[in-house]
C-alpha positions in Angstrom: 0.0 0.0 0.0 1.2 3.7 -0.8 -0.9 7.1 -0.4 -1.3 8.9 -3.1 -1.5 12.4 -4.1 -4.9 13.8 -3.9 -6.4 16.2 -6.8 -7.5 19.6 -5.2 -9.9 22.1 -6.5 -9.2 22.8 -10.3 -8.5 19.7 -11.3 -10.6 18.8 -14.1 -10.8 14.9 -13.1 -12.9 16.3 -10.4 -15.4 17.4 -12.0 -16.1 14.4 -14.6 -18.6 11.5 -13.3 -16.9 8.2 -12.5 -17.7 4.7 -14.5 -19.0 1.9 -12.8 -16.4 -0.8 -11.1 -17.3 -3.8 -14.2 -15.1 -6.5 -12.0 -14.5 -6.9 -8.5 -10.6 -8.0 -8.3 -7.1 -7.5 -6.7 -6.3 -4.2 -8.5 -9.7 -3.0 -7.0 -8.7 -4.3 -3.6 -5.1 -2.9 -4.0 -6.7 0.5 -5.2 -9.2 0.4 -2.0 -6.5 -0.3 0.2 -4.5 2.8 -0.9 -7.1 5.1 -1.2 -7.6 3.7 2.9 -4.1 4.7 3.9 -4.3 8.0 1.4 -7.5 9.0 3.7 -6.0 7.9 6.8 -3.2 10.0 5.9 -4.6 13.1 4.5 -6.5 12.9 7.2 -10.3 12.1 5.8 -13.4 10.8 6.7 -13.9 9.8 3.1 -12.6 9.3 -0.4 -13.7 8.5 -3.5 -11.9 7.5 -6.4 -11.2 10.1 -8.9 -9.7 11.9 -6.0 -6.8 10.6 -6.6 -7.5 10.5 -10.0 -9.2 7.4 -10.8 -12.6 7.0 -12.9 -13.9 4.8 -11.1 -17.5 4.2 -9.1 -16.2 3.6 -5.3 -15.3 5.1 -2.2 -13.9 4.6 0.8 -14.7 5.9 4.4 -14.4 5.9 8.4 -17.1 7.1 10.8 -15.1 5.8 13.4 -15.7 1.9 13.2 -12.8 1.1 10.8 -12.8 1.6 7.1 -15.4 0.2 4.8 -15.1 0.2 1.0 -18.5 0.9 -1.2 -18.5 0.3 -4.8 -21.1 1.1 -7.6 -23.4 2.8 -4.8 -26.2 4.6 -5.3 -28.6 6.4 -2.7 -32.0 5.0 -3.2 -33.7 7.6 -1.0 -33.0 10.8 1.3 -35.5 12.1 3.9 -34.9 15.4 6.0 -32.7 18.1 6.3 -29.4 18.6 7.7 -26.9 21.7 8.3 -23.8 20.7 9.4 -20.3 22.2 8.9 -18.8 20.3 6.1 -15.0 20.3 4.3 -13.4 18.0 1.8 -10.0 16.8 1.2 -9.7 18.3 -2.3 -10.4 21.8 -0.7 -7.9 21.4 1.7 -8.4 24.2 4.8 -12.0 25.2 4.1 -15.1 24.3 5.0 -18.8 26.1 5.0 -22.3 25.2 7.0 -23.8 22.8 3.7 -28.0 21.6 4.1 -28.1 18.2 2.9 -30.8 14.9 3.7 -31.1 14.1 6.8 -31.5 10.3 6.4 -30.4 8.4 3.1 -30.6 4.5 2.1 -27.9 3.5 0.3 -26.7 0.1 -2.2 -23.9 -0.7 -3.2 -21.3 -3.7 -2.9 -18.2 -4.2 -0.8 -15.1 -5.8 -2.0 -16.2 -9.3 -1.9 -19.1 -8.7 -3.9 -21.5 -8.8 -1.8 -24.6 -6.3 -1.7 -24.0 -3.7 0.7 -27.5 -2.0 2.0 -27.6 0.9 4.5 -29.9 3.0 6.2 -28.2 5.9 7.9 -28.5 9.8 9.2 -26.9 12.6 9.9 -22.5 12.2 9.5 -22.8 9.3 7.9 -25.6 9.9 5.7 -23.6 13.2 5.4 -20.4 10.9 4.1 -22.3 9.0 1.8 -23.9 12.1 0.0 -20.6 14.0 -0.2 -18.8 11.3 -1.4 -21.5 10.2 -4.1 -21.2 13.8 -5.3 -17.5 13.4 -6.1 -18.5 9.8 -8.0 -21.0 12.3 -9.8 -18.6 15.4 -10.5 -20.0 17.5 -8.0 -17.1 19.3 -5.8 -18.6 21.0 -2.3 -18.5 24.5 -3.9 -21.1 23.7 -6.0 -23.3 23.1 -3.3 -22.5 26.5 -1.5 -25.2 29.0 -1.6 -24.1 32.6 -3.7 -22.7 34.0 -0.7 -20.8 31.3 0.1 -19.6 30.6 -3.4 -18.5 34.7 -3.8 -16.3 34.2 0.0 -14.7 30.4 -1.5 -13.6 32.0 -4.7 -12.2 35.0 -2.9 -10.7 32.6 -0.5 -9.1 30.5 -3.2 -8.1 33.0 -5.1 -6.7 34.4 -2.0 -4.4 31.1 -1.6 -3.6 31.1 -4.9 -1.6 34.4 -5.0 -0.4 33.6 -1.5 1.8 30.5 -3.4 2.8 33.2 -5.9 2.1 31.1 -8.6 -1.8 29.2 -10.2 -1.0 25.4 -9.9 -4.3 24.3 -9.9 -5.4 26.4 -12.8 -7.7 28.5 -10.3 -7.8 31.5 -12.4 -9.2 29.7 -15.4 -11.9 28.0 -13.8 -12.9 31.3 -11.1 -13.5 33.4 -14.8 -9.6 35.1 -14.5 
C-alpha cells in the first residue's frame, strides 16, 4: 500500500462522473487499500476514487468503526434536512455550513461482492452524499449557496496568489 496524491480544486478529473467498477478484483482491492491509507493519511473521513484521479465508481470511508469500501453505490432515497459544517480533502483548509438529507438508504457492494445496504443519518448519511457527489462530479463548492460561493472564490483566489504562482489552474476556472 502507498498514499497517493490527492487532486484539489481545479483539477478537471474532479469534475467528470466516474464509471461503474465492471469486476471486483485484486487491483480493485489494492486500489481500495491505498485510497484507505491516502484518507488515513490526509486525514479524511472519506474518499472517492477520482480523487486521486481514478474514474472509477467507489469510495472509501471511516465514521469511526474502521474503514469500509463501497462500490457502484447509489442512494436509493434521502429524507430530512441537515446543516452541518462540512470540508473535503480536495479543498484542503476550508469548510462552509452545507443543508443536505437528513437520512439516506444507500446500495452498493463491498469488496467481496457482496450487496451492501444501508440505512443511515446525519455524519454518515452526510459521508455517503458527499462522497456520491464526487463519483457524480460535484465538488462541495457547487453546493454552496451565492454568498458562500462569492467568499470560497475570494478565498481561493486568495491562496492562490499567496503561493505566488496558479498550480491548480484556479484562475481559469474562477472566470480570470
Amino acid at each position: 500500500m502507498s498514499t497517493l496524491p490527492i487532486r484539489v480544486y481545479g483539477d478537471p478529473v474532479l469534475s467528470q462522473v466516474t464509471k461503474v467498477v465492471d469486476d471486483i478484483d485484486g487491483r480493485i482491492a489494492a486500489l481500495a487499500d491505498s485510497m484507505i491509507e491516502t484518507m488515513y493519511e490526509a486525514p479524511g473521513v472519506g474518499l472517492a476514487a477520482n480523487q486521486i484521479g481514478v474514474q472509477k465508481r467507489l469510495f472509501v470511508y471511516d465514521k469511526g468503526d474502521g474503514p469500509v469500501v463501497v462500490i457502484n453505490p447509489v442512494i436509493v432515497e434521502t429524507d430530512g434536512e441537515w446543516t452541518y459544517e462540512e470540508g473535503c480533502l480536495s479543498v484542503p483548509g476550508l469548510s462552509w455550513e452545507i443543508t443536505r438529507a437528513n437520512a439516506v438508504h444507500l446500495t452498493g457492494f463491498d469488496l467481496d461482492g457482496r450487496v451492501i445496504d444501508v440505512e443511515t443519518d446525519e455524519f454518515e448519511g452526510r459521508i455517503f452524499q458527499h462522497e456520491m457527489d464526487h463519483l457524480d462530479g460535484v465538488l462541495l463548492v457547487e453546493r454552496l449557496d451565492d454568498d458562500q460561493r462569492r467568499e470560497a472564490r475570494k478565498l481561493l483566489r486568495q491562496r492562490r496568489w499567496s503561493l505566488g504562482r496558479d498550480p491548480d489552474g484556479l484562475g481559469q476556472l474562477l472566470g480570470e
